[in-house]
C-alpha positions in Angstrom: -34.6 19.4 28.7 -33.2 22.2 30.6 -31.7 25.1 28.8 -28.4 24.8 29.4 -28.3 21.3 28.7 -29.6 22.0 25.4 -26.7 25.0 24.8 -24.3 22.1 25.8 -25.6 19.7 23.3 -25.6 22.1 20.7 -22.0 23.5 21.4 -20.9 20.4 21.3 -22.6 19.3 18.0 -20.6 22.7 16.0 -17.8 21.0 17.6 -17.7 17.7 16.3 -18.8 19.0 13.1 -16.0 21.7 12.7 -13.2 18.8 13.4 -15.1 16.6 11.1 -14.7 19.1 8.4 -11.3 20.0 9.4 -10.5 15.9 9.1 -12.2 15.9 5.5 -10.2 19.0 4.5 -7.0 17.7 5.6 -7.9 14.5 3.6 -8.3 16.3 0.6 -6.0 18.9 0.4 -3.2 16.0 1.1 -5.1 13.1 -1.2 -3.4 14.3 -4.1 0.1 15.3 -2.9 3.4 13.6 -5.4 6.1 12.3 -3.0 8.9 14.0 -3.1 11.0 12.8 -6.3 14.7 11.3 -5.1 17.6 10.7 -7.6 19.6 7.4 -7.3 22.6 6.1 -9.3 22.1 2.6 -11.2 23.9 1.0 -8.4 21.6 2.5 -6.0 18.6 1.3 -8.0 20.2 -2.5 -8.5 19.2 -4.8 -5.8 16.1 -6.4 -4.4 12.8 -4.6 -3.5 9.9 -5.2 -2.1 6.1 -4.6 -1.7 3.8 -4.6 1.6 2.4 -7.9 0.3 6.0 -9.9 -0.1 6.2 -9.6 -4.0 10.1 -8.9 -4.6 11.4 -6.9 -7.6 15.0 -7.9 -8.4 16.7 -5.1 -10.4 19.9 -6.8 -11.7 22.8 -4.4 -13.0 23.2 -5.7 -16.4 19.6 -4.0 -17.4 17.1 -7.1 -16.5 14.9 -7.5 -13.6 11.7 -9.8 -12.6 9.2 -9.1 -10.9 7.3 -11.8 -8.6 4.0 -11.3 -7.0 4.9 -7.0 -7.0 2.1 -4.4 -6.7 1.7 -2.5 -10.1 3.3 -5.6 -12.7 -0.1 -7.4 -13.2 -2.4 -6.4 -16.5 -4.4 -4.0 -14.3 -1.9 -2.9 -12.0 -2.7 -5.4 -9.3 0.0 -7.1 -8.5 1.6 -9.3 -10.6 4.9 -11.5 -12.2 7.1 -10.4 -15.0 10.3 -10.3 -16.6 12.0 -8.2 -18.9 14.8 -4.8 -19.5 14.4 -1.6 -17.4 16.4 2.1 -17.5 16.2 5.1 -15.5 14.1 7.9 -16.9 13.9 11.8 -16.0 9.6 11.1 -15.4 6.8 9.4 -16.2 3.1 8.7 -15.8 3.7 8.6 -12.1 4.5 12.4 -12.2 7.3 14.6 -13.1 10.7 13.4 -11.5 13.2 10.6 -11.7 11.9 6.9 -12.0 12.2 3.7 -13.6 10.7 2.2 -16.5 10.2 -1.8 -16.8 9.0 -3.0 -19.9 8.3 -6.4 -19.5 6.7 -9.7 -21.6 3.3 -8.4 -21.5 3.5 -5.0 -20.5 5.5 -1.3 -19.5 5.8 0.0 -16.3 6.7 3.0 -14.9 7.5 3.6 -11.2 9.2 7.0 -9.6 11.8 7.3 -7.0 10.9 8.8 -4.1 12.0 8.3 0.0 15.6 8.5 1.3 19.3 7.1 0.0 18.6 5.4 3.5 15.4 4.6 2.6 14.3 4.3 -1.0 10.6 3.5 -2.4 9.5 2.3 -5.8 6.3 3.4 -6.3 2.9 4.8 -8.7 -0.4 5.2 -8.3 -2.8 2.5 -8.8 -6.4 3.2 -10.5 -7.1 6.9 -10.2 -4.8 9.2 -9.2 -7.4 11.5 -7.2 -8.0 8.2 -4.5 -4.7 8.1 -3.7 -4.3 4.4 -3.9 -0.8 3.8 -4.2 1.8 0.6 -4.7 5.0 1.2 -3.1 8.1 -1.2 -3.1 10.7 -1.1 -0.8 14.7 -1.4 -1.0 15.9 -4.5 0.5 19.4 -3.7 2.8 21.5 -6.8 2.7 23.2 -7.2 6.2 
């Protein structure tokens, strides 16, 4: 192999390493970052919502919901079906910041509020909070 073939091969080695690093980095540093914590009214919290799988949470005004097929209401926060009371709260296991707590037939749920009024998202993490694996639920806009 010629010599300046091999400079090339090397350069270009320290180059794919350094962005693979800076990828890994990037992964990390942002793995365990809270969303930003948003603060709806009751009304703004009533409705329907759902999760990337079609599970719908139906938070009704007078304090009930259920919960059909929804990420985070099954016995080990897969998802799940339940039924029940919930109330706003100031924080929870999800981290500090505005959320809701469910407390259902066979268990209690906490999820924060995070996202836009235009936009706003249910959510917690699921298993350990260091993967990042998350469960988000969605507000429904009637049209």
């Amino acid at each position: 192999m010629k010599r300046g073939t091999r400079a090339f091969l090397i350069a270009a080695a320290v180059v794919l390493l350094i962005g693979i690093a800076g990828v890994v980095a990037k992964s990390l540093v942002h793995a365990n970052e809270t969303p930003k914590s948003l603060s709806l009214s009751k009304d703004e919290v009533v409705g329907a919502w759902r999760d990337p799988s079609g599970g719908v949470l139906r938070i009704n005004a007078d304090g009930t919901f259920t919960a059909h097929s929804v990420c985070g209401f099954g016995i080990t926060r897969e998802s799940g079906s339940q039924h029940g009371t919930w109330s706003q709260v100031s924080s929870g296991d999800w981290a500090d910041g505005p959320g809701v707590m469910f407390i259902g037939t066979t268990l209690q749920v906490g999820l924060g509020l995070t996202g836009s009024h235009a936009a706003p998202e249910l959510w917690r993490y699921q298993g350990d909070p260091d993967e990042n694996h998350r469960c988000v639920v969605h507000k429904v806009r009637d049209h």
